[in-house]
MIDOSE-1310 file (N, C-alpha, C; in nm, 2 decimals, decimal comma, always signed):
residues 171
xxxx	-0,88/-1,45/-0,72/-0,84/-1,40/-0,59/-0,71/-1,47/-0,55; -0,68/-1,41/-0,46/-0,49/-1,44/-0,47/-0,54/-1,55/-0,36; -0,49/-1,70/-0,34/-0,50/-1,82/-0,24/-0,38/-1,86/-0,25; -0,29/-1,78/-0,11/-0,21/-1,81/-0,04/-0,09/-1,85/-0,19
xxxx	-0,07/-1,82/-0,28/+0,06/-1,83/-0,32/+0,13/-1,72/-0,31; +0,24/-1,72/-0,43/+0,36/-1,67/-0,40/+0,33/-1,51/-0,48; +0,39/-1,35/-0,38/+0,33/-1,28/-0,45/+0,46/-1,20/-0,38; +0,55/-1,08/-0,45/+0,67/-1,02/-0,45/+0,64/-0,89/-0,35
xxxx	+0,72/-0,88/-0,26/+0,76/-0,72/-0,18/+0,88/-0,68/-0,23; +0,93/-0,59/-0,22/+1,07/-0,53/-0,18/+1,12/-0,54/-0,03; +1,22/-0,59/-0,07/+1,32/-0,60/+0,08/+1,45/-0,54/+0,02; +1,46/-0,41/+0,04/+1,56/-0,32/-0,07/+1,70/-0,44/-0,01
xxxx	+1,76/-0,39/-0,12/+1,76/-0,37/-0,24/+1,67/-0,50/-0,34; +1,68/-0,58/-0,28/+1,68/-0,73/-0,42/+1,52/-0,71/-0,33; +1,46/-0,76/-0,46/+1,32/-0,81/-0,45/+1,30/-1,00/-0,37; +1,22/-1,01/-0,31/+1,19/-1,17/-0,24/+1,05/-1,22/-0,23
xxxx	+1,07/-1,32/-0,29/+0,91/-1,40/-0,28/+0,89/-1,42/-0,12; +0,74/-1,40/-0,11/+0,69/-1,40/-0,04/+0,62/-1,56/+0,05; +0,70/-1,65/-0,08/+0,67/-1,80/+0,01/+0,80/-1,79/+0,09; +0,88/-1,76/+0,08/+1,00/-1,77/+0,20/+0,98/-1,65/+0,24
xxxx	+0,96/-1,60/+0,38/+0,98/-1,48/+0,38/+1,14/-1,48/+0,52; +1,19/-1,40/+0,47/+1,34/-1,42/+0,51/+1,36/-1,23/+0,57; +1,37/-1,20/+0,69/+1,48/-1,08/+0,72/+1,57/-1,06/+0,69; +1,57/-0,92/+0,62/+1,73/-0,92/+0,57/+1,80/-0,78/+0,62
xxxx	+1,91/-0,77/+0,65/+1,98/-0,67/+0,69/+2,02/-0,56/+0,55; +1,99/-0,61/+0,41/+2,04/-0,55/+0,33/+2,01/-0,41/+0,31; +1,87/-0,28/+0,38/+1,86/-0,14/+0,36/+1,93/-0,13/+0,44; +1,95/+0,03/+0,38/+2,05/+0,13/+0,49/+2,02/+0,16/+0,56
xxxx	+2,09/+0,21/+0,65/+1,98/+0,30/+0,80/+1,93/+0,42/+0,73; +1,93/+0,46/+0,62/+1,85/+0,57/+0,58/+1,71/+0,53/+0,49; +1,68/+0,41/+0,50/+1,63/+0,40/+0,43/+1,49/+0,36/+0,50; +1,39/+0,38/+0,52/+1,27/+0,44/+0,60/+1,23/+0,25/+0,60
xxxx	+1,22/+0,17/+0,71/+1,11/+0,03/+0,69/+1,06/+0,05/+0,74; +0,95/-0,02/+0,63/+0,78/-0,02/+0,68/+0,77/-0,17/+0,69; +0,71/-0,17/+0,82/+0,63/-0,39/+0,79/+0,51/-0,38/+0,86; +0,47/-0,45/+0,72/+0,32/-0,53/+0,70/+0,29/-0,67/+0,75
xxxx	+0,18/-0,66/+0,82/+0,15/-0,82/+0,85/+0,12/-0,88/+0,69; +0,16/-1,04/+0,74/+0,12/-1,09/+0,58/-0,01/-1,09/+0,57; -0,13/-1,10/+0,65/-0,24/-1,09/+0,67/-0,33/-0,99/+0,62; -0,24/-0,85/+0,65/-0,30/-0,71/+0,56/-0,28/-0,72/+0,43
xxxx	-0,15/-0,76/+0,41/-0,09/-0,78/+0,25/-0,14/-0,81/+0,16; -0,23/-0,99/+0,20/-0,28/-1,10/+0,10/-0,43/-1,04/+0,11; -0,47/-0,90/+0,22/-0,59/-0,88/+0,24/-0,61/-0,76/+0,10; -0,49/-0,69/+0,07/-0,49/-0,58/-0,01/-0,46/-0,64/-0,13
xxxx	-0,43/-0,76/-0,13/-0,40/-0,78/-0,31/-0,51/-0,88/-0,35; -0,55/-0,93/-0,24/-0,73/-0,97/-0,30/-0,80/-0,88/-0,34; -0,79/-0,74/-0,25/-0,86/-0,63/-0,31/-0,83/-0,61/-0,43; -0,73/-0,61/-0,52/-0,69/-0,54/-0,60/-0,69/-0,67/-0,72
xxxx	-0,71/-0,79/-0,72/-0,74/-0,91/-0,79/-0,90/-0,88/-0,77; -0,96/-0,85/-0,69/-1,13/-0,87/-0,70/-1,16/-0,74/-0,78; -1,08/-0,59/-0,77/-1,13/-0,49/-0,85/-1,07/-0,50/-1,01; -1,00/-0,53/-1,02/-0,93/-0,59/-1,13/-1,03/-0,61/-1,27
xxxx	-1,03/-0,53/-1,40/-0,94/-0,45/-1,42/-0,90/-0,32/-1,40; -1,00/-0,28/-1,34/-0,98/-0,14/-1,27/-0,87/-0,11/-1,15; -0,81/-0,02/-1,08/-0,74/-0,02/-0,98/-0,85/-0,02/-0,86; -0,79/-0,04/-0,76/-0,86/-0,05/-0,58/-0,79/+0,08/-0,54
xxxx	-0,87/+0,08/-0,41/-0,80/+0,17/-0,35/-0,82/+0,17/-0,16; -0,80/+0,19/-0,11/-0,79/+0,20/+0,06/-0,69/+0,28/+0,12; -0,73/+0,28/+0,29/-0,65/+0,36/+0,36/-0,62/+0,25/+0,47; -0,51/+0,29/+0,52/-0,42/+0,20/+0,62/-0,42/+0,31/+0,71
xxxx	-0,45/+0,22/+0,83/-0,45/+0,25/+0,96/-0,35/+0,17/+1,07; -0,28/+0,27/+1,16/-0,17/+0,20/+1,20/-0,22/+0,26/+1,36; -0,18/+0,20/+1,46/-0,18/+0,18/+1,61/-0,03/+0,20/+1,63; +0,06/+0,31/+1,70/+0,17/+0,33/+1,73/+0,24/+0,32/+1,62
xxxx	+0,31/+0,21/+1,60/+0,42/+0,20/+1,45/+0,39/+0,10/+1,41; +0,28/+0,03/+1,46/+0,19/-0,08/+1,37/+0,04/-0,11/+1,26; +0,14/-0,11/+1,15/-0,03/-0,10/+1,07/-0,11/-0,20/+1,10; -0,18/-0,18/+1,16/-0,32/-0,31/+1,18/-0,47/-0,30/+1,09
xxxx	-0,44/-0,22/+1,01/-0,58/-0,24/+0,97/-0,59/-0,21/+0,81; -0,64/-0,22/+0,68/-0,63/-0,20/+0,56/-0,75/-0,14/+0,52; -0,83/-0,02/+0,54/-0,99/-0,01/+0,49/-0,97/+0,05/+0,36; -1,08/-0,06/+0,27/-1,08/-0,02/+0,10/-1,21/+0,03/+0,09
xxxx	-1,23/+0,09/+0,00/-1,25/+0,20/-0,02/-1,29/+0,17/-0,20; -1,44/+0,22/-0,21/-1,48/+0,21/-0,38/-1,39/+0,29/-0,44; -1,39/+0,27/-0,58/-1,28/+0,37/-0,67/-1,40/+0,41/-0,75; -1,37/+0,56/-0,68/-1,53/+0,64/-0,77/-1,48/+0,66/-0,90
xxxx	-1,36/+0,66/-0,95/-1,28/+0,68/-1,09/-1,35/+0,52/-1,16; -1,37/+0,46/-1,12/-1,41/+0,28/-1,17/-1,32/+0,29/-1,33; -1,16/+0,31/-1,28/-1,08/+0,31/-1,37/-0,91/+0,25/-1,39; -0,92/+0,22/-1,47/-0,77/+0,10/-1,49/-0,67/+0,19/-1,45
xxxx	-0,69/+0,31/-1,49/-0,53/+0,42/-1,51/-0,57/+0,49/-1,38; -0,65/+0,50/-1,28/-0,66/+0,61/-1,21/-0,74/+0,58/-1,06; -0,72/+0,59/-0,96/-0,83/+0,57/-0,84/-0,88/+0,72/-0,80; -1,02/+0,75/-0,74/-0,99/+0,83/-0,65/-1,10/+0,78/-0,55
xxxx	-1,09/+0,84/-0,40/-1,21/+0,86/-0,30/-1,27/+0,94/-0,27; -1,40/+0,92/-0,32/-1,56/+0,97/-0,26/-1,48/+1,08/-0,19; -1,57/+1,19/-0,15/-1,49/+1,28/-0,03/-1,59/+1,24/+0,10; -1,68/+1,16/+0,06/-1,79/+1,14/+0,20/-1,74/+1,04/+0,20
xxxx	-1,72/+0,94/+0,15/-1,62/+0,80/+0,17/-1,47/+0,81/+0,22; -1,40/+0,92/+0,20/-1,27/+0,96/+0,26/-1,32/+0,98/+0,40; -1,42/+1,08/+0,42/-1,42/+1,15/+0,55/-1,47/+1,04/+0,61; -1,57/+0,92/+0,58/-1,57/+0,80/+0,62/-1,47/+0,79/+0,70
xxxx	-1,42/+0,71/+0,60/-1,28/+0,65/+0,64/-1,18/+0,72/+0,76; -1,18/+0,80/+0,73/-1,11/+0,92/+0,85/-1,17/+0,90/+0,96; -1,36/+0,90/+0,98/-1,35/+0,92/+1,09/-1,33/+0,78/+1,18; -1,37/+0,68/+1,11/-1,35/+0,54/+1,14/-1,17/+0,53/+1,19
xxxx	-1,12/+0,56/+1,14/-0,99/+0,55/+1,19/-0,99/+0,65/+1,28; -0,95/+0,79/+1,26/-0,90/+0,89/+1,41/-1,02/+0,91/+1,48; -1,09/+0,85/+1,45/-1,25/+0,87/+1,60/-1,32/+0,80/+1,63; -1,28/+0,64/+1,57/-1,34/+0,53/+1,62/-1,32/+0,50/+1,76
xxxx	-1,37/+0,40/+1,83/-1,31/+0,33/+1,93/-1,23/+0,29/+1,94; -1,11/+0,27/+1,86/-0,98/+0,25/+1,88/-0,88/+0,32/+1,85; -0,80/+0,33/+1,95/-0,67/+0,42/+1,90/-0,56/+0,44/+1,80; -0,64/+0,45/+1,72/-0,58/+0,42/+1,56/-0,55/+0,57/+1,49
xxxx	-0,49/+0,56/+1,36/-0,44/+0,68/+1,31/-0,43/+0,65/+1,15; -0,45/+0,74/+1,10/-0,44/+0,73/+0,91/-0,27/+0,71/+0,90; -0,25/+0,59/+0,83/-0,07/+0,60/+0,82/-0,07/+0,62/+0,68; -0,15/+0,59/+0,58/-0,16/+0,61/+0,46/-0,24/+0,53/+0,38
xxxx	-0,20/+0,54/+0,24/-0,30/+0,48/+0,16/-0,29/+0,30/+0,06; -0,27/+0,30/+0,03/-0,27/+0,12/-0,10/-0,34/+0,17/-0,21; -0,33/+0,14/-0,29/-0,40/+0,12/-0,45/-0,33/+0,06/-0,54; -0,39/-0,01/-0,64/-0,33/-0,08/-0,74/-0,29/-0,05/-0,85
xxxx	-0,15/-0,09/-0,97/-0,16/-0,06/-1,07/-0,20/-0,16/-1,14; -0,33/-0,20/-1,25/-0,32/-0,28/-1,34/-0,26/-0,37/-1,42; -0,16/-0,23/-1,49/-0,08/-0,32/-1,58/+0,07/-0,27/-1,62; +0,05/-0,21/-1,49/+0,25/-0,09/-1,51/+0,27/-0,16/-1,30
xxxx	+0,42/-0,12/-1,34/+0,46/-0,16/-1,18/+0,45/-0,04/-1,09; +0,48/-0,17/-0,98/+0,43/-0,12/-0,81/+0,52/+0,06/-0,83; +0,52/+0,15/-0,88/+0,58/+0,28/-0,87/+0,50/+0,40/-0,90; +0,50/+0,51/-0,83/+0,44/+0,59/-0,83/+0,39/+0,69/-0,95
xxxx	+0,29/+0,72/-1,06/+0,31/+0,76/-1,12/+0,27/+0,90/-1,10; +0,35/+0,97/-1,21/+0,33/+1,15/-1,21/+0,17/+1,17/-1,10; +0,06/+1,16/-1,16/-0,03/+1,12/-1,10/-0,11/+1,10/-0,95; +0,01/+0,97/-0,90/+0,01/+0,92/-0,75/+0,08/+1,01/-0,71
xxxx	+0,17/+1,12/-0,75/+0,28/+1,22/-0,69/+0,23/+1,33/-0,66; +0,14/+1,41/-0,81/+0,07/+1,52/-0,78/-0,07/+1,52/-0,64; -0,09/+1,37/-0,66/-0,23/+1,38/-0,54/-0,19/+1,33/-0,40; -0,09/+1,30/-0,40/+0,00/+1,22/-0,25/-0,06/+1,39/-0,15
xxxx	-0,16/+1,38/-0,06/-0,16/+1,54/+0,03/-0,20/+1,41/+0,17; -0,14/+1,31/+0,19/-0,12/+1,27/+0,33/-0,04/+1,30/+0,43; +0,05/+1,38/+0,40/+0,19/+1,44/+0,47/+0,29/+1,38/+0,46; +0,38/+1,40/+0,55/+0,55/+1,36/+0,52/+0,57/+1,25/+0,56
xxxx	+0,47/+1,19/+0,66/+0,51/+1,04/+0,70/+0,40/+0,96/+0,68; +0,36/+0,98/+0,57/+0,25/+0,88/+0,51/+0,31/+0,79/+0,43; +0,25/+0,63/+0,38/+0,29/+0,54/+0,37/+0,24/+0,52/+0,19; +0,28/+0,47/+0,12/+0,17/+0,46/-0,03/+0,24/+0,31/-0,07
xxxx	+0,15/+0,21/-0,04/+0,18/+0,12/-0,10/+0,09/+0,08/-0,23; +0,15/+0,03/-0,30/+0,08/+0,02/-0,45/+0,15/-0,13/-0,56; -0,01/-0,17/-0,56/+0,02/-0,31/-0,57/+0,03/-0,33/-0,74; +0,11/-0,38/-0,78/+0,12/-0,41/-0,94/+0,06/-0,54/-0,97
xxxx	-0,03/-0,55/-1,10/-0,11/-0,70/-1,11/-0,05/-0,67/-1,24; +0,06/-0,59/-1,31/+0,15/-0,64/-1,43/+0,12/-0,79/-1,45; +0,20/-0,88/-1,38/+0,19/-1,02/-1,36/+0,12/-1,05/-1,28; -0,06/-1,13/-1,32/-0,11/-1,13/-1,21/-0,08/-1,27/-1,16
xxxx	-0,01/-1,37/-1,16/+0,01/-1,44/-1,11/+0,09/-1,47/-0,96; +0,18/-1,34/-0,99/+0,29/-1,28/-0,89/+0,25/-1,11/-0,91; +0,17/-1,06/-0,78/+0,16/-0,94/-0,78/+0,29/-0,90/-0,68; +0,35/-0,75/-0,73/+0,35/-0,69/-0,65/+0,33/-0,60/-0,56
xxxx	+0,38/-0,59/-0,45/+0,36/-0,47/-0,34/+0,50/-0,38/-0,34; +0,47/-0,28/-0,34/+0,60/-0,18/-0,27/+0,54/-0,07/-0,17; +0,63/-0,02/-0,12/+0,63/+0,11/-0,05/+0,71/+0,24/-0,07; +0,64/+0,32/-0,05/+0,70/+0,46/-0,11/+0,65/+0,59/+0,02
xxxx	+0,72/+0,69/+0,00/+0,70/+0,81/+0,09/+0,66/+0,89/-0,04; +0,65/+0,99/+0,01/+0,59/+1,10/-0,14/+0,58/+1,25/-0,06; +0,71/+1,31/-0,09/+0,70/+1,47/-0,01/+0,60/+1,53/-0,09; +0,51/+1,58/+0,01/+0,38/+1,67/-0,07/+0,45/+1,80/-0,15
xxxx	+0,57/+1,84/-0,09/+0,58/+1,98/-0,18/+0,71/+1,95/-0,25; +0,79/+1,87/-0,25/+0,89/+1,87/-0,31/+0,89/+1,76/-0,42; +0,75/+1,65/-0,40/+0,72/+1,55/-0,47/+0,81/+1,48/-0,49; +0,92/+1,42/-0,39/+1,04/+1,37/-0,40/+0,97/+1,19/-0,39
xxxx	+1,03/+1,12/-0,41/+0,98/+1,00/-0,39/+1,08/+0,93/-0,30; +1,04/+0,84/-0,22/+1,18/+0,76/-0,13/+1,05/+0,61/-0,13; +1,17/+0,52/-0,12/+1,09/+0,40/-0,10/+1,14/+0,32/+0,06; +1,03/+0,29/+0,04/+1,05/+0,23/+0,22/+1,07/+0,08/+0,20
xxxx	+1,18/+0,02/+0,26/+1,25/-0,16/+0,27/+1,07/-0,17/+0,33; +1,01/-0,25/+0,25/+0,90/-0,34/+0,31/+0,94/-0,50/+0,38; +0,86/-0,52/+0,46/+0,90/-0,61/+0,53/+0,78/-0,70/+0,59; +0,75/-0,78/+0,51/+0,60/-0,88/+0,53/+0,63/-0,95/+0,66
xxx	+0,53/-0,96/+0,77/+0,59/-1,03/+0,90/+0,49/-1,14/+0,92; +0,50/-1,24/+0,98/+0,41/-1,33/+0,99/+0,24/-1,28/+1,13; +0,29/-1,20/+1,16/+0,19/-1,11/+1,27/+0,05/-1,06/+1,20
């Protein structure tokens, strides 16, 4: 399980360890940030160190423009190359987020890659049906020492890929 060391985001362009975490002005204004508390972060790559060697998988729930919450989610696939969710465990999860007691919303999904990096494969492209402003972060245990996280958008019909400047916050 990941104990508080050092584990890689994207802060486009150049990648940054996560023991310094430093703001940086370096994405473009076109370039979509997303920020995660460090809290969700080290919560989602435990997941993905505890499912290991298989991938994890969860949905993120965000409050306004803030993700506050990470719900994982079994990988009915119980597979290294592949995740998927239950459909009674999806609609779980859905209702827990848009009909719980809290004003919460589905912003997107997390899952892990085993042993290839944090990027989307053919795969994660064809099944992305969260919409246009859904979030896909996907944690690489390539190096499980230093995992990484990234962020990605994923046009459901044009399957275009864009990555989002991540931004780990102390919150």
């Amino acid at each position: 399980m990941h104990s508080g060391g050092c584990y890689r985001s994207v802060d486009t362009p150049s990648r940054a360890s996560l023991c310094s975490i430093e703001t940086t002005d370096a994405y473009s204004p076109e370039t979509p940030l997303f920020q995660l508390a460090k809290a969700i972060a080290e919560q989602i790559i435990a997941h993905a160190q505890q499912d290991d060697p298989n991938e994890c998988c969860g949905l993120l729930a965000a409050e306004g423009d803030a993700i506050v919450a990470a719900l994982p989610a079994p990988n009915a696939a119980a597979s290294p190359y592949r995740y998927t969710i239950d459909s009674k465990e999806l609609l779980r999860l859905f209702r827990e987020i848009e009909w719980g007691d809290k004003p919460w919303r589905v912003a997107g999904n997390y899952h892990s890659h085993t042993h290839s990096e944090a990027y989307p494969s053919p795969t994660d492209v064809r099944e992305a049906h969260l919409g246009p402003d859904a979030t896909y972060l996907i944690i690489s245990l390539r190096n499980p020492q230093q995992p990484e996280i990234r962020a990605f958008r994923i046009n459901d019909d044009t399957h275009v890929i864009t990555e989002e400047a991540l931004h780990i916050t102390d919150l």
